[in-house]
N, C-alpha and C positions, 0 to 999 in steps of 0.2 A: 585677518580675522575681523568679524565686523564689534567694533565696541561696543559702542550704544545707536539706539533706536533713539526715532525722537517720538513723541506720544502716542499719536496715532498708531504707528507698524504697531507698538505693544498689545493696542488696541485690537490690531488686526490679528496680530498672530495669535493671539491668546482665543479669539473668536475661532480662530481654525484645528487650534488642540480641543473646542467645545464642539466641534462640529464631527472632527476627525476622531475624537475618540468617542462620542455617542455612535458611531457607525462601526468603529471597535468592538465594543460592547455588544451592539445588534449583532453584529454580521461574524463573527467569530474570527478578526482580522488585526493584523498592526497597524492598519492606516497609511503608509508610507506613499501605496501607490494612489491616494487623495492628497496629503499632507504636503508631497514634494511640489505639484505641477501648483498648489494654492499657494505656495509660500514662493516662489517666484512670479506669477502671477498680480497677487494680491501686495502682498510686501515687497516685490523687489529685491528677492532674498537671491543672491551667487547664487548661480548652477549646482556648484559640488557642498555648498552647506547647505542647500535646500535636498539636497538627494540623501545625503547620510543625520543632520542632523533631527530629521523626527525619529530616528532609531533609539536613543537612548528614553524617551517619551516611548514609544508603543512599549519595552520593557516596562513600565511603571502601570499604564491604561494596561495591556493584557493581565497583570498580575491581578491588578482592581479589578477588572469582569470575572477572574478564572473565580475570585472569592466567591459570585454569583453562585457559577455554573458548580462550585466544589459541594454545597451546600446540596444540589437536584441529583448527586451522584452519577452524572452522566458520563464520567470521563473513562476510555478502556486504556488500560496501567502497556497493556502488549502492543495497541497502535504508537501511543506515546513512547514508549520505551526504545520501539525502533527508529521511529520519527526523531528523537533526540539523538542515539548513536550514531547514523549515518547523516542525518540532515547537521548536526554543527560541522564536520568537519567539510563537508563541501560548501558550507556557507561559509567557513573563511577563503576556503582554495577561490570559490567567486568574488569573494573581495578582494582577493588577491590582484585576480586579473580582472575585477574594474576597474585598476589602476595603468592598465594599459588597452583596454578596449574601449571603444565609442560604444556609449548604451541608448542608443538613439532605434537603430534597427533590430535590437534585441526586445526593446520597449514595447514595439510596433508590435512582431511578433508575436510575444508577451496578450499585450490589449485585445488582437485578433481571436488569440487559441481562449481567453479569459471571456470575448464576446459569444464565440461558439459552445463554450462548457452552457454560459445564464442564459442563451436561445433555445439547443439542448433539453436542458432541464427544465426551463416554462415550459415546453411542450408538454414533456412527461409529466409535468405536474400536472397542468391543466386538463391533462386525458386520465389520468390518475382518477377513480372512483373515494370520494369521501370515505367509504367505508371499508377500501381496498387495504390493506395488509401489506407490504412489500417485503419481498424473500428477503434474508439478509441472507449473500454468499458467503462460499468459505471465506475463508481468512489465508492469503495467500503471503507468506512472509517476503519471497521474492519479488512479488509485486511491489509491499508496503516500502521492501529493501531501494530498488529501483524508483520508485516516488518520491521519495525521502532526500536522497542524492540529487536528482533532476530541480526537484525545489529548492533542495539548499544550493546550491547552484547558483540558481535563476538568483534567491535571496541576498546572495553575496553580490554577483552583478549589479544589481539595480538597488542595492540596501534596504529590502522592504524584508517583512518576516516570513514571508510567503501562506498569510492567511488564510486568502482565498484560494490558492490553488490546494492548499492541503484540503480545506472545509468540501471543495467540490471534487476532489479526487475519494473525498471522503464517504460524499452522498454519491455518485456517480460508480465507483468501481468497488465499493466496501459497501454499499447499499446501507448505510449506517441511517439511524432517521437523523432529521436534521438538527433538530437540539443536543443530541448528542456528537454530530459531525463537526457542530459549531464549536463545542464545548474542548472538543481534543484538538481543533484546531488553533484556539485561542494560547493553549497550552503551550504549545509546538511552536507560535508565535513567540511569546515572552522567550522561549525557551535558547530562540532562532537568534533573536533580537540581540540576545546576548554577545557571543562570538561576532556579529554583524558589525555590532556600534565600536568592539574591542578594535579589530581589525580595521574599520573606519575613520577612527580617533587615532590609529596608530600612522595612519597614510595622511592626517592631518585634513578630512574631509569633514568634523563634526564643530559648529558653533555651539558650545555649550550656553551659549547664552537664549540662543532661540530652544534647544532642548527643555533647559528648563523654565521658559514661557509655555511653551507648548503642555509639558506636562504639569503646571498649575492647574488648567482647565479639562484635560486628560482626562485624568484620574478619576475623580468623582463623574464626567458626562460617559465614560467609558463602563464606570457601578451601572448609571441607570441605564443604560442601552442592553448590558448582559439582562438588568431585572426586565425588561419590556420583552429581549426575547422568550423569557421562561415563561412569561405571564402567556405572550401571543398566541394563539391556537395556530398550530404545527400549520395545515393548509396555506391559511395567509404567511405565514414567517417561511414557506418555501417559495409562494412568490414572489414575495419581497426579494429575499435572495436572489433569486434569478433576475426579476428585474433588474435591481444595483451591480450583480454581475455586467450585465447590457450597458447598463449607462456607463459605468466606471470601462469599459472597451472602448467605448465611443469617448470618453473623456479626457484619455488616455491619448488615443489617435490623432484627437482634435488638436492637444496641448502640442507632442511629439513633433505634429506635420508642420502645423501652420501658426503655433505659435513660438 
């Protein structure tokens, strides 16, 4: 376990829970899969305290954005309700067997299908008419059932809360508008995060010490990123999304391969 930091890492990590969880907030996410590849990167943080420990930080940052989004009424109690049933228990069975799988090629994977969702979705946005209206489809529980699982999964592998795959599975196949796709994904996150960090902290993968650096700065830049989404006009805060879908694939790959 790593003790103490000497001034500067403090400096830096606490920079990276201000950075990672203002993109919390915006992007309806736990930040893990930012948080990890910067804190080995930037601080020189262990591989496995760098991959589980921002987990107990995004529970703190998503709870702070959800107060945002609780307030705009955005959240649906049925996406949520299924997304917590089926997504915790397969986010510990993926923690489970992070303990014995290489998450190097799942990462990759991961980054690609995450690059193709934010390419995707610019397009549609961009052809998308200002004044266009978007169908919201049924509401397929077997679908929402199957996503839920699939993510929490992925979540427990890699110890992220599976933000953005929920947020874009959410505007993509639930046709949800985005403030509100954001808003029940943040949810799902904090929700996720939980079971994640337990099961994490129990395999002896979490520094609680960089945790709660992390979440000093968290917290409150994770309030103003949710208030910036709500404020944003819907158009640009979907291509932002997409965008930071793109770049976080490519940033992801970049880290994975060659660093």
């Amino acid at each position: 376990m790593i003790v103490l930091f000497q001034q500067t890492d403090y400096w830096v990590i606490l920079s990276i829970g201000l950075v990672v969880g203002y993109l919390s907030g915006l992007l309806g996410k736990g930040g893990s899969a930012v948080s990890t590849p910067a804190l080995q990167i930037f601080a020189g943080i262990n591989p496995f305290y760098a991959l589980a420990s921002p987990l107990p930080a995004a529970i703190t940052s998503t709870i702070s954005a959800t107060a945002v989004y609780s307030k705009e009424k955005l959240f649906d109690k049925r996406v949520i309700g299924l997304g917590a049933i089926f997504g915790v228990p397969a986010t510990v069975l993926g923690a489970y067997f992070s303990h014995y799988l290489k998450g190097e090629t799942l990462m990759i994977c991961t980054a690609l299908f995450i690059m193709g969702i934010g390419t995707t979705l610019l397009i549609s946005f961009l052809r998308k008419k200002s004044e266009e209206v978007a169908e919201k489809e049924a509401f397929h529980t077997g679908l929402m059932i199957v996503a839920a699982i699939g993510i929490g999964l992925l979540s427990g592998l890699l110890a992220n809360a599976g933000g953005v795959l929920f947020s874009s599975f959410f505007i993509k196949r639930l046709k949800m508008p985005i403030k509100q796709a954001l808003a029940c994904s943040i949810v799902l996150s904090a929700i996720l995060s939980i079971p994640g960090a337990i099961a994490h902290w129990y395999l002896g993968h979490i520094d609680w010490n960089i945790a709660l650096l992390l979440a000093l700065t968290a917290i409150p830049s994770s309030y103003l990123g949710a208030k910036t989404a709500v404020k944003m006009k819907s158009p640009l805060l979907e291509k932002v999304f997409a965008c930071t879908l793109i770049v976080f694939g490519v940033y992801d790959i970049i880290y994975t391969v060659f660093l």
